[in-house]
MIVOKOL-106827 format. One record per residue: residue in one letter; x, z, y of N, C-alpha, C, O, CB in turn. Coordinates in steps of 0.1 Angstrom, whole numbers, plus 5000, padded with zeros to 4 digits. Glycine has a CB too. Layout:
N
AXZYXZYXZYXZYXZY ...
END
This chain:
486
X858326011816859026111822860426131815860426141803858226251822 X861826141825862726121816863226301817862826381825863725991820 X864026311809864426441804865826471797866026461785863526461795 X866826531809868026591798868226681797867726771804869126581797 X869226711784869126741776870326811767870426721758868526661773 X871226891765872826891758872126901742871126971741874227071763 X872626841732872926861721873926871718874726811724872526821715 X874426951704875427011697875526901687874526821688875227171692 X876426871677876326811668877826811662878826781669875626691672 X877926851646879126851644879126811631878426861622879826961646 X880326681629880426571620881826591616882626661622880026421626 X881826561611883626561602883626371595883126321585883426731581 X884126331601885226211598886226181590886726291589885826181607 X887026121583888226111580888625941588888025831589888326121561 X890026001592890325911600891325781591891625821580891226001613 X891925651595892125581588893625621581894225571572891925471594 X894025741590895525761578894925851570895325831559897125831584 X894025961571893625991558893025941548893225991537893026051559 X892225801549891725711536893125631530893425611518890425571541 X893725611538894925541536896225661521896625631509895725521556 X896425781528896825881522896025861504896525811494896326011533 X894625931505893825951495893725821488893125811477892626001498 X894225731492894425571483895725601480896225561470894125391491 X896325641486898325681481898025771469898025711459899525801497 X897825911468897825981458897125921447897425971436897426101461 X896425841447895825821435896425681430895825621421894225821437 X897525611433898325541427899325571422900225641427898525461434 X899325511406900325581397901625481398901625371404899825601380 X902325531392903725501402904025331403904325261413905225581392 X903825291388904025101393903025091402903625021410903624961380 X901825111408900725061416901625101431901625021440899025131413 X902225211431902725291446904225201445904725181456903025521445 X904925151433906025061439905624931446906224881455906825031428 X904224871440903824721446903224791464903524731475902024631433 X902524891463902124961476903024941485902824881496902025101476 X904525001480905725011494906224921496906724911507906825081496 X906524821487907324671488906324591499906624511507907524571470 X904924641496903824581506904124611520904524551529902424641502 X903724741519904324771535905924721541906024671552904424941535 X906924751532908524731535908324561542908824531553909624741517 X907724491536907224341540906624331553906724251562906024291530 X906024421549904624401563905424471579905224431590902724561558 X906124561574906424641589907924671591908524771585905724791589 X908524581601910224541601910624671605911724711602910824411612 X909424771615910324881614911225011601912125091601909624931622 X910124951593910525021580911824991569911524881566909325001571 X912825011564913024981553914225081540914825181545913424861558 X914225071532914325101520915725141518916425051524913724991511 X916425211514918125261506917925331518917125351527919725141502 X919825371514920125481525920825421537921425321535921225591520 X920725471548920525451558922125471560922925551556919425521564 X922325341568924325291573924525431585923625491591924425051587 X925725461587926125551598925225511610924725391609927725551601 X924825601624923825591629924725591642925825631642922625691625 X924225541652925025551666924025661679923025601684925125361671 X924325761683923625881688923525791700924425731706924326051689 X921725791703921525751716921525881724921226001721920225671717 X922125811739922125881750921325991750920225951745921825821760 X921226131753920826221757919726221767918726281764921626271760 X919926131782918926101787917926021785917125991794919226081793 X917725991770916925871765915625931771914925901781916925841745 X915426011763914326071763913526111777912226101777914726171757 X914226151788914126191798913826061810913426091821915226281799 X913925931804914325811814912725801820911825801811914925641804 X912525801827911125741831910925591840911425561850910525861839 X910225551834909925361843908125341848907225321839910325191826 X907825341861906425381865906325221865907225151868906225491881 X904925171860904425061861903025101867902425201865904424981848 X902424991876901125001877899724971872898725001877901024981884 X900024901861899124871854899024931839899924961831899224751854 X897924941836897625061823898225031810897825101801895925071819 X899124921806899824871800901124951797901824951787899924771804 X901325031811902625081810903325191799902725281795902725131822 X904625161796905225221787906425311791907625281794905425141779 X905925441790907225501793908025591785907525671778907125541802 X909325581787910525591774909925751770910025811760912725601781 X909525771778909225951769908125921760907726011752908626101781 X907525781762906225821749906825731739905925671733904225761752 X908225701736909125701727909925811723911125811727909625611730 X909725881718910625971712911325971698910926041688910026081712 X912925841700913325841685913825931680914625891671914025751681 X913826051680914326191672913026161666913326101656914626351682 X911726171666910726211659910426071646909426051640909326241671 X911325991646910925881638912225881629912325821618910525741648 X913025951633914525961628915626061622916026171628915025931635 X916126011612916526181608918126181611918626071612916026241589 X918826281612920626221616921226281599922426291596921726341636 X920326301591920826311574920626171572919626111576919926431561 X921726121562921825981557920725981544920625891536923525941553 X920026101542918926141528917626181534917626301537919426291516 X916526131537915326231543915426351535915926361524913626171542 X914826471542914726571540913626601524913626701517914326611553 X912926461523911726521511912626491497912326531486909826411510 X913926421499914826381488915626501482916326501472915926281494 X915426621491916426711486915726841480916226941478917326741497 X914626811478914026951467914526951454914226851448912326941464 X915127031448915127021432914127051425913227131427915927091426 X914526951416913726911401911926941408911027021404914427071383 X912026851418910726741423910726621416909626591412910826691438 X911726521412911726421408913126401397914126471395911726361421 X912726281389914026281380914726141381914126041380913726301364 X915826151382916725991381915825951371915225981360918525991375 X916225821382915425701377916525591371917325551380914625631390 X916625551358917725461353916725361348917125261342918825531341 X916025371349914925261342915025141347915525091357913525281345 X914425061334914324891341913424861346912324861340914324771333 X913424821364911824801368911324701371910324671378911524861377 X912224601360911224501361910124471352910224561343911924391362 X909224391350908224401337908724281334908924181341906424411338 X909024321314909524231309908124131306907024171310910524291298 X908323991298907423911295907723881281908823911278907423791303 X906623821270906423791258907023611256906623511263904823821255 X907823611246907923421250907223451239906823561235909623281250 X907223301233906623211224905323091228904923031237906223301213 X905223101217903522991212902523061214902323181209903122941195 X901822981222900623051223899523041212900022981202900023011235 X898123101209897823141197897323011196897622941187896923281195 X896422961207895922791204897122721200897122701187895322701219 X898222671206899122581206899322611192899322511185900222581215 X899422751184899922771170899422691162899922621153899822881164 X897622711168896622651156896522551158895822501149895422681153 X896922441171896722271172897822241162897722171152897022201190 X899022301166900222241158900422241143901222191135901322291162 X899422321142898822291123897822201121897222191111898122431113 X897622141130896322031127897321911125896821831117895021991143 X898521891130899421781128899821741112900321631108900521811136 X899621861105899221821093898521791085898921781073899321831089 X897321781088896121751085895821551089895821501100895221871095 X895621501077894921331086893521351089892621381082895021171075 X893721321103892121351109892021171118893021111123892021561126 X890621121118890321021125890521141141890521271144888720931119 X890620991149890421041167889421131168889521251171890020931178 X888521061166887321201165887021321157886321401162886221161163 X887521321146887721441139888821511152888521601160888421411122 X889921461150890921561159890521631171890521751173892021471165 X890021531181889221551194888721661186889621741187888021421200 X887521731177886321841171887321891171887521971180885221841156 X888021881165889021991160889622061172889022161176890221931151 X890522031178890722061194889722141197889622261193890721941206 X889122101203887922181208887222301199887022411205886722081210 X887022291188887122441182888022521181887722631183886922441170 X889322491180890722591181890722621199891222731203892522491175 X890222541206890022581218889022671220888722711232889922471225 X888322711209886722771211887022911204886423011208885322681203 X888122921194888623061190889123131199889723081208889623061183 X888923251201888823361205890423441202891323391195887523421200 X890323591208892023671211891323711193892323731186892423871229 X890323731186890523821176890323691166890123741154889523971177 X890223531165890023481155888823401154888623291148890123551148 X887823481163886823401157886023301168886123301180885823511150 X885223231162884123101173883023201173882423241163883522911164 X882823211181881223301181880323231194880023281204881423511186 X880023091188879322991197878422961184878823001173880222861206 X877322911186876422831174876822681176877422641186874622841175 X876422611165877222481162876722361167877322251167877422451148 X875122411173874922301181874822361195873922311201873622211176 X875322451201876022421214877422361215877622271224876222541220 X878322391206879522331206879222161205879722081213880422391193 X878422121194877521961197877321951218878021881225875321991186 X876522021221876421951233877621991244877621931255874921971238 X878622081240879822091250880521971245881421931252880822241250 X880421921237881421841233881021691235881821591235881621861218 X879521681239879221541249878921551261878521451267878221461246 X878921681267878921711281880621721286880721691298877921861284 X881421741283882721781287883921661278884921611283882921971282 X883521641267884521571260884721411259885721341258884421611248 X882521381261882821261258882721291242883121191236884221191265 X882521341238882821261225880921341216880721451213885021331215 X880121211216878721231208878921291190879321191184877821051208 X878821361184879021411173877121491169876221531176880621521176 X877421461157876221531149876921671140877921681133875521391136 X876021771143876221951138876821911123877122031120874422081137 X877121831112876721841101878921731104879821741097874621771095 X878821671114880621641111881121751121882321791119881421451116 X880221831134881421941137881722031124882822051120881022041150 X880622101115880922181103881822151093882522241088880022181097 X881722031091882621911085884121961088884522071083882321751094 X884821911094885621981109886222131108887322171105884321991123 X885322191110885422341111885822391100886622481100884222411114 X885222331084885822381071887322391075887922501073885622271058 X887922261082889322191079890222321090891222371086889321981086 X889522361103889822491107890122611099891122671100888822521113 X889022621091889222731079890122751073890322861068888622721070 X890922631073892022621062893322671072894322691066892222441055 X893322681083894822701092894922841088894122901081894822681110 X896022891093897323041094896723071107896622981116899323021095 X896423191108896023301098894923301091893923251096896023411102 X895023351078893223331069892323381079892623471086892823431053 X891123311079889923381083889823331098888723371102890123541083 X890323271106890723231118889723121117889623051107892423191121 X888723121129887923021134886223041128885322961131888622881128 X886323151120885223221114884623231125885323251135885423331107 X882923231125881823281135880823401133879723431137880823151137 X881723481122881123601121882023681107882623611099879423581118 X881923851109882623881098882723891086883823941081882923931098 X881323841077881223781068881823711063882123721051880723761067 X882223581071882523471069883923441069884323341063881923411076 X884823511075885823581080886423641069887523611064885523671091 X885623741065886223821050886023741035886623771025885323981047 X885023651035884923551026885623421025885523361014883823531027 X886523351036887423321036888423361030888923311020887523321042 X889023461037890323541034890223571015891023521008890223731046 X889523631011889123600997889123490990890023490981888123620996 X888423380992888423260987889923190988890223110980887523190994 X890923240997891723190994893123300989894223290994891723091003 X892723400978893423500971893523420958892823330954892723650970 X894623460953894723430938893323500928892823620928896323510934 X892823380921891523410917892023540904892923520896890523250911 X891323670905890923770896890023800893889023740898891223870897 X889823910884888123950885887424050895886324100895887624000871 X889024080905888624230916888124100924886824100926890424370927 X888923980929888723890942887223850937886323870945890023740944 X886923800922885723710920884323820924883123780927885723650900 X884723940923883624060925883524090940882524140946884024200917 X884824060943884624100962884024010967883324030976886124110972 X884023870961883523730966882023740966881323710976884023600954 X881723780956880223820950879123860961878123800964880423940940 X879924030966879424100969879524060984878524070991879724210963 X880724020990880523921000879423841008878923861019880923870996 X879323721000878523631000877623680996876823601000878623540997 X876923760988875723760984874923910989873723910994875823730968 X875724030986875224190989876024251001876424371003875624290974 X876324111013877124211025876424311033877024401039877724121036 X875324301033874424401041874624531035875424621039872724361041 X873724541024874224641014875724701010875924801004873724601003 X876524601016878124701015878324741027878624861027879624621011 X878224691037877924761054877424891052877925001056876524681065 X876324861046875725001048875925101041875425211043874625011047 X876825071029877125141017876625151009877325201000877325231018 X875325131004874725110991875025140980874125130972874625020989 X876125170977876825180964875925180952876525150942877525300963 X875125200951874125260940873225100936872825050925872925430949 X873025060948872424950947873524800942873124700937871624940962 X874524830946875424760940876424740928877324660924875824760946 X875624880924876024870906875424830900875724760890876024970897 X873724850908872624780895872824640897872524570888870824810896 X873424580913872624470911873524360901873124280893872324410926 X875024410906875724280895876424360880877324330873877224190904 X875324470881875424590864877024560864877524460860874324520843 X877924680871879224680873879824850873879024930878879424590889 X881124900867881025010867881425050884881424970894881825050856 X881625190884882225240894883725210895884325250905881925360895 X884225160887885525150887886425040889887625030891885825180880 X885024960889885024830891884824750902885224630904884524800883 X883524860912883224850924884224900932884324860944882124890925 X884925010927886225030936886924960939887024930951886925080933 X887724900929888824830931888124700938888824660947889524810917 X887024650935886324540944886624530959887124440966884824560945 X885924680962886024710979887924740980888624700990884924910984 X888424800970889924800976890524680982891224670992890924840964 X890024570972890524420980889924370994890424271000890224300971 X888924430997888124391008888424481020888424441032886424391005 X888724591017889624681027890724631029891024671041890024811022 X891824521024893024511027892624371035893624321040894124511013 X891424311037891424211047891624251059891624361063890424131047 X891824121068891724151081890524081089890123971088893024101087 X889924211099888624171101888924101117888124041123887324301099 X890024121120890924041129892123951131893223961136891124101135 X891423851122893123781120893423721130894623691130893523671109 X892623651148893623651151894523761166895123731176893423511152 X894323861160894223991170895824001168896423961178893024151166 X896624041155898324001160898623931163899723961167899224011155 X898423811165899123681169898823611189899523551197898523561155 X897623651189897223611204897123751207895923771207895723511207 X897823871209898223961216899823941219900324021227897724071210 X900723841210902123861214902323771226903523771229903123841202 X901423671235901923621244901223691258901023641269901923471241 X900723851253900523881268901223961278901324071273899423921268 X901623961287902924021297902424161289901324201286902724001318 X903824221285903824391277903324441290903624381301905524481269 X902624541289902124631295902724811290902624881280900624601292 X903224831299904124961299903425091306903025071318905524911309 X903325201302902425301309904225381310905025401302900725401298 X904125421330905425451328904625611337903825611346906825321335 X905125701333905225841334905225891346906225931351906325881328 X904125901353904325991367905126131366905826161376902826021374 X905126211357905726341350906226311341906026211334904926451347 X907226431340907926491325907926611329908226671339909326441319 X907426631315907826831311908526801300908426721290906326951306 X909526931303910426941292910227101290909627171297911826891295 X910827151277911027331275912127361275912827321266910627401262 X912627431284913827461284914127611285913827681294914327391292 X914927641271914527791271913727871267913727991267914527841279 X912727791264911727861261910927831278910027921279912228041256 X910927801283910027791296909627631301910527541300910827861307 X908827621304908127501306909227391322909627451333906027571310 X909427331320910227211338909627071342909626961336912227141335 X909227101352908027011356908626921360909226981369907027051366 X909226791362909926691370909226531374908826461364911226671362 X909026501385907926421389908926281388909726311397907026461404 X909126201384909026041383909826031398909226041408907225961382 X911326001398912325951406911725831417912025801429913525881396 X910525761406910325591419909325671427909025631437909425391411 X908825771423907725821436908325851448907625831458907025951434 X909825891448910625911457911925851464913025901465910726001454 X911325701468911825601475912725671487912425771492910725521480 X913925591490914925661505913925531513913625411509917325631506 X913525581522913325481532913825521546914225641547911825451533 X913825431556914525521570913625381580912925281577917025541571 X914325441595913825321602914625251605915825301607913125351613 X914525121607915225021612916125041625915825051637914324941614 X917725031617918525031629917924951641917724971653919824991626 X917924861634917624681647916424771661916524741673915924471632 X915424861657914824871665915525001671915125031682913524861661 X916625091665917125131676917725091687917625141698917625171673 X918624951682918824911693918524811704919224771714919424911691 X917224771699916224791710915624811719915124741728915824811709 X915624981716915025081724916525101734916525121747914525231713 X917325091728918425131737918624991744919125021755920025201729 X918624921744918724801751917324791763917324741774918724661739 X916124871756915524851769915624971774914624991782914124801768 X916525071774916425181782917825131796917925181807916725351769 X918525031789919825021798919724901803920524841810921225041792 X917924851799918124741812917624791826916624861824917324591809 X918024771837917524771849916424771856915724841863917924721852 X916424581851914724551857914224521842914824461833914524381871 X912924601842911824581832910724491832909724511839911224681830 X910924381825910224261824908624301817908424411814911124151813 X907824191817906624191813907024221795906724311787905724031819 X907724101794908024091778908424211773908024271763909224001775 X909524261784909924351776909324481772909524551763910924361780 X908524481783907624591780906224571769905624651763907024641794 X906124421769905524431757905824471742905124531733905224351757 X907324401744907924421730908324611726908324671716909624321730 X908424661740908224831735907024881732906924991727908624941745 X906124821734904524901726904924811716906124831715902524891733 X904524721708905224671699905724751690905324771679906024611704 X907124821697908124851683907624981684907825051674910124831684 X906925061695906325191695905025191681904825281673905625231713 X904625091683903525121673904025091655903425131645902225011679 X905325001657906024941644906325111635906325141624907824831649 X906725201649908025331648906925401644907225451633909125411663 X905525421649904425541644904125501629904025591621902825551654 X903925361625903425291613904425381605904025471598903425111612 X905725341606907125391598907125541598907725591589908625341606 X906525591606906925751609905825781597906025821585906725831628 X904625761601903625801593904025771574903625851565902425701598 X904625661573904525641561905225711555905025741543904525541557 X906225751561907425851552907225971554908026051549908925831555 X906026031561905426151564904426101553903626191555905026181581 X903926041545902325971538903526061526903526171521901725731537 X904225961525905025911509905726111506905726171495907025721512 X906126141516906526291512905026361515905326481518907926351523 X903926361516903526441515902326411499901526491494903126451529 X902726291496901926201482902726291471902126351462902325981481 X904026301473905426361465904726501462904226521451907126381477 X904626581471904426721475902526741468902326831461904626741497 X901526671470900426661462900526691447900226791441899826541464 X901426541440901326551433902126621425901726611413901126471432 X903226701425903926731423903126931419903227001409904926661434 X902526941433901427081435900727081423900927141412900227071449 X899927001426898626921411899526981401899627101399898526681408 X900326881394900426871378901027011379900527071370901526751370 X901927091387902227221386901127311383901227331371902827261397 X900627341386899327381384898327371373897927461367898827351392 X898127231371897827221357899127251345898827301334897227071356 X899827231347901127271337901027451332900927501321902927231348 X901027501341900527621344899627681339899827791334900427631352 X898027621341897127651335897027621317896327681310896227601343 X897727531315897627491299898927521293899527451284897227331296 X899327651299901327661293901127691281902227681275902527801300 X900127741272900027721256900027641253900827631243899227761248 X899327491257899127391252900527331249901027311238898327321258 X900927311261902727291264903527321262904627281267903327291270 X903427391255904327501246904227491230905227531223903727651250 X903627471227902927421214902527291208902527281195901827461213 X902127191217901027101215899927071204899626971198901427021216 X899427201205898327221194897027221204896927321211898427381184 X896227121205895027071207893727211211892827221219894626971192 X894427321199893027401198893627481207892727561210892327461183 X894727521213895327571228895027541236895227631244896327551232 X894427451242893827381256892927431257891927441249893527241256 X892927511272891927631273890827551286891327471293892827811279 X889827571286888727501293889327511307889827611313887127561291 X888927351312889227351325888527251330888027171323890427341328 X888427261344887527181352888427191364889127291367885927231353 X888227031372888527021381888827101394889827101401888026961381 X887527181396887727271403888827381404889327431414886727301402 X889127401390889627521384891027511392891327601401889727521365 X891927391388893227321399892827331415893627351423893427131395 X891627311417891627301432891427391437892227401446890927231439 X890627511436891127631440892127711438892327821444890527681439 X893227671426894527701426895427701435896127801438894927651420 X895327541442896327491448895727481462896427481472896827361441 X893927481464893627511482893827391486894227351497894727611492 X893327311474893027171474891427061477890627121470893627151461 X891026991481889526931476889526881463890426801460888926801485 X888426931453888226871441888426671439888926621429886626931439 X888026601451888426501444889926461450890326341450887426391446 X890726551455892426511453893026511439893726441432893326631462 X892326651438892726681423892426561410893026531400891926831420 X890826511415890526421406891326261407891026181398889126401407 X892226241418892626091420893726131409893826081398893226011440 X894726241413895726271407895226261390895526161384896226411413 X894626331384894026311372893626221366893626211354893426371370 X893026131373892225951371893125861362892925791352891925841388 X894725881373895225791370897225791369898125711371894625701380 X897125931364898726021362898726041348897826101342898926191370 X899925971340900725971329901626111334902226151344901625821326 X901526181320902626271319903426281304903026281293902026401324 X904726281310905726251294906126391289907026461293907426151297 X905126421277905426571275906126531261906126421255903926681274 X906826671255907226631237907026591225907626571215907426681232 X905126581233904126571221903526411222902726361214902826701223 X904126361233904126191231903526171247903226271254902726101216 X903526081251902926041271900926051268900426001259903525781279 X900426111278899226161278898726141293899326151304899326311274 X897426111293896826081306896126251311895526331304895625941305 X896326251322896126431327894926451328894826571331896626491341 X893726381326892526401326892326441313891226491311891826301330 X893026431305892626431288892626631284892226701274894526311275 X893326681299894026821298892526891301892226971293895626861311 X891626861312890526891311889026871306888426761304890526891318 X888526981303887626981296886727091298887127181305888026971285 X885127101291884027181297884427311292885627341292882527151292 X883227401288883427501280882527561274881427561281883927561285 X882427621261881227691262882227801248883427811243879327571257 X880727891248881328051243881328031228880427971222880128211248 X882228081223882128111208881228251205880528301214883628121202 X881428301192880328391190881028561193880428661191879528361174 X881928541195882428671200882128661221882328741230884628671193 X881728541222881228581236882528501248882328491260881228781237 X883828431239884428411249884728231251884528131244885728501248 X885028241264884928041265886128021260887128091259884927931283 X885827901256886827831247885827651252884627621254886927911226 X887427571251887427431254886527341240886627341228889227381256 X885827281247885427151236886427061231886227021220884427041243 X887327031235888326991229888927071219889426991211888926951236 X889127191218889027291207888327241197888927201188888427401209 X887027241197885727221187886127121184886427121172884327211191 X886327011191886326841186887426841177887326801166886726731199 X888626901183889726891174889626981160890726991154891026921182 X888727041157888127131143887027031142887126921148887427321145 X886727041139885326871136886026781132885726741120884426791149 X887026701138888126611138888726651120888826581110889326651154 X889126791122890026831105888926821099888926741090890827001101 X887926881101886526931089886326801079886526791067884526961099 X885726691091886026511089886726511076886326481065887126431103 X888026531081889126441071889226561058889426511047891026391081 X889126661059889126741045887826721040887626771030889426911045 X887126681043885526671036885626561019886226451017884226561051 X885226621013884926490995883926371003882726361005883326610975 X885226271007884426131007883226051001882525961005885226061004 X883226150989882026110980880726150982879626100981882126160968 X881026290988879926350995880126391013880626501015879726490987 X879726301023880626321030879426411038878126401037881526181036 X880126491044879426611055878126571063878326481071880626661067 X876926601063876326561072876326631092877026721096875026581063 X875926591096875526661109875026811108875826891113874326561117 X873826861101873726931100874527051093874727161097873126901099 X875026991084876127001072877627111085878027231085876826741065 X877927001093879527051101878727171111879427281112880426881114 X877527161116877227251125877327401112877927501115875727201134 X876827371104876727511096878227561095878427681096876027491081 X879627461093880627481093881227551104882027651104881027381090 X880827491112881627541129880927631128881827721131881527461145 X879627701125879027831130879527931124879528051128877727841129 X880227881111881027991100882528021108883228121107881327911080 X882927891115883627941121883728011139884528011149884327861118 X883028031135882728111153882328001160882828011172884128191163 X881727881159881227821171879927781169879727681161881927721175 X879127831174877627841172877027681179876627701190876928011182 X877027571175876327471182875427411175875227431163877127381187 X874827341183873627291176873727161167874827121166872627261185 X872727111161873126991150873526901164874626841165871726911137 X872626881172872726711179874126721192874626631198870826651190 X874426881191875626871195876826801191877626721197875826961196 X876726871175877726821167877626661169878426611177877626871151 X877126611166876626451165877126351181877626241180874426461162 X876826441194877426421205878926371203879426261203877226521212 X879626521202881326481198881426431184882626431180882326631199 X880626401175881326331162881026161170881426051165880126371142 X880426171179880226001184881525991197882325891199878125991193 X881426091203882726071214884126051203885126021210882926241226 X884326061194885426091184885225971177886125931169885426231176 X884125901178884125751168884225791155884625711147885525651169 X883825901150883325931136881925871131881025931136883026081136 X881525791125880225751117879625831114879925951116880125691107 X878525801109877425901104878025951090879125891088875825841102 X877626011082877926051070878025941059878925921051876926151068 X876625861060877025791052877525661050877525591040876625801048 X878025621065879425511066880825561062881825501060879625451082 X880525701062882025721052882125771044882925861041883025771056 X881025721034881225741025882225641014882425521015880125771024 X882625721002883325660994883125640980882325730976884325700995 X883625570971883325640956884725630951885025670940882225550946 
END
């Protein structure tokens, strides 16, 4: 038995210029310059600078009508170039003040020359006399170093890459062979397969003393026990004073547990974090100014004005030609939209950081850490009558250039919880007191977990031990007794 029926049903969608949009705001400004050069490419009706003197189409443009009978048809009124076109030689979103700041910058990304970190270390093998097959091992291990220095393969896989790929049959006992002769290149420590081996190097080849012969020692023989700090166990074991074990570790501190981390970072394209914002103080009052490249001149293409006017003053209307006006109708909405996208991306973000600027005007005013008053995402979006994740694209991935050095805007929010007078205050507060407590603490005795919570509670912040221990781990603080000292 069949049966109807009305149902209600109500869905909410986002349509494809809205995903399009919410992928716009959340691109920081180099990503939104590759964005428009994308589009400028893609869509001839679009393009870029200021727009040449304009020639006023006919009055009756608008009003022309051409009846076709087939559903293809186009007619001049569902062209309306007033709505795609502005008769100011500046769009209108160019003229807000201190929205945006001249842009004098260089936008191109510069590049690193030189030697690369392999080529450095092959071209010290040229002084070395190596048989063909030594050399061949050799290659292939400097090819097997890594951005920070080291081989971190075992020596008989490198054995069977080296008769699966090279051709060349070798026994673990001449690649080691080999690898000493590695040992010996610039920078010390380079080609090492762990950081023992790495800092025992770098040693071995110091001018021999009795600090280097004791660092050597404890090296090779008590590295576990210096990892872990041991101290106590490493007086008895090579009966040494404390003064003596100092100066030991002083020399082992001044190695590099990355030698080759400066040298194979200088050939990678520099990477530049360039500033969606600047705040400045002026007067004593906070000036928000949003990043000049956010705010591209774009306009539409003369060429398809005259176009349109060429097909408004021809007579007879061809197949073609009516194709080529849906065509440039749909080129002119693409174009209209985007410079309606790009000023309204302007106007987001611009809302956003105002707002947060606003909410943290102590911080910005100061840039003292323990000023940053708790905030959450939300907190901005009902400011501004925004959705929480607009606010979050903007924050994900927005540099702002404040006095106190360039900062990512997510770093501005944070949870909250009550001190002991009852009022919220930011974890980043706490962290940044934990952070001092840290570094004024007697290295000798260094604070435990329990130890800092008792501290923060003396100072009005009542948290628990494994709290503390949470943010001493988000902060990359060790435990107590990895930093310790003697």
């Amino acid at each position: 038995m069949l049966k109807q029926f009305l149902q209600f049903k109500l869905s909410q969608k986002l349509s494809p210029q809205q995903i399009q949009l919410m992928k716009l705001i959340q691109l920081p400004t180099q990503a939104f310059e590759q964005r428009l050069k994308q589009e400028l490419e893609e869509n001839p009706a679009l393009e870029g600078g200021k727009e040449d003197s304009k020639d006023e189409l006919d009055s009756d443009f608008d009003n022309t009508t051409d009846d076709y009978e087939d559903n293809d048809s186009i007619n001049a009124e569902d062209i309306n170039v007033d709505e795609y076109l502005s008769d100011d030689e500046i769009p209108d979103y160019r003229t807000q003040v201190n929205n945006y700041s001249s842009d004098d910058e260089e936008k191109t990304m510069p590049y690193a020359a030189g030697t690369s970190f392999t080529q450095h270390l092959i071209s010290q093998l040229n002084t070395y006399r190596l048989s063909d097959e030594e050399r061949d091992i050799a290659e292939f291990l400097v090819g097997s170093v890594g951005e920070s220095g080291y081989i971190r393969r075992e020596i008989s896989d490198i054995v069977d890459d080296l008769a699966f790929t090279q051709s060349v049959y070798t026994t673990e006992e001449q690649v080691t062979k080999v690898l000493k002769i590695v040992h010996q290149l610039d920078p010390a420590g380079v080609g090492a397969r762990n950081l023992q081996e790495c800092l025992s190097i770098q040693l071995h080849r110091k001018e021999k003393t009795s600090d280097t012969e004791l660092a050597i020692n404890i090296i090779d023989n008590a590295f576990d026990q210096f990892t872990k700090k041991h101290y106590k166990k490493l007086l008895n074991k090579f009966n040494i004073t404390e003064t003596q074990l100092k100066d030991a570790i002083n020399e082992i501190e001044h190695l590099n547990p990355k030698p080759g981390g400066s040298y194979a970072g200088n050939n990678r394209i520099v990477e530049h974090v360039v500033p969606d914002f600047a705040i400045k103080i002026v007067d004593g009052e906070l000036e928000l100014t949003l990043n000049g490249r956010n705010a591209p001149e774009l306009h539409v293409s003369r060429e398809y004005n005259n176009m349109l006017k060429g097909y408004k003053d021809s007579k007879d209307k061809s197949k073609s030609q009516k194709d080529a006006v849906i065509f440039i109708k749909q080129k002119l909405d693409a174009a209209k939209w985007f410079i309606e996208a790009i000023k309204q991306r302007q106007q987001t973000l611009f809302v956003t950081m105002s707002a947060i600027m606003h909410y943290q005007k102590e911080y910005f005013l100061t840039g003292d850490e323990r000023n940053l008053k708790p905030m959450i995402l939300k907190d901005i979006a009902d400011e501004i009558h925004m959705d929480v994740s607009t606010v979050s694209r903007v924050a994900n991935s927005k540099y702002v250039d404040t006095p106190y050095g360039t900062k990512l805007i997510k770093e501005f929010f944070s949870e909250s919880m009550k001190n002991d007078q009852g009022e919220d205050v930011s974890t980043r507060e706490i962290k940044k007191i934990l952070e001092t407590v840290v570094e004024e603490e007697d290295k000798k005795k260094p604070l435990t977990d329990e130890n800092l919570a008792g501290i923060l509670k003396e100072k009005g912040y009542p948290i628990a031990r494994r709290t503390v221990a949470k943010y001493r781990e988000q902060l990359d603080i060790p435990v107590a007794r990895l930093r310790k000292k003697i």
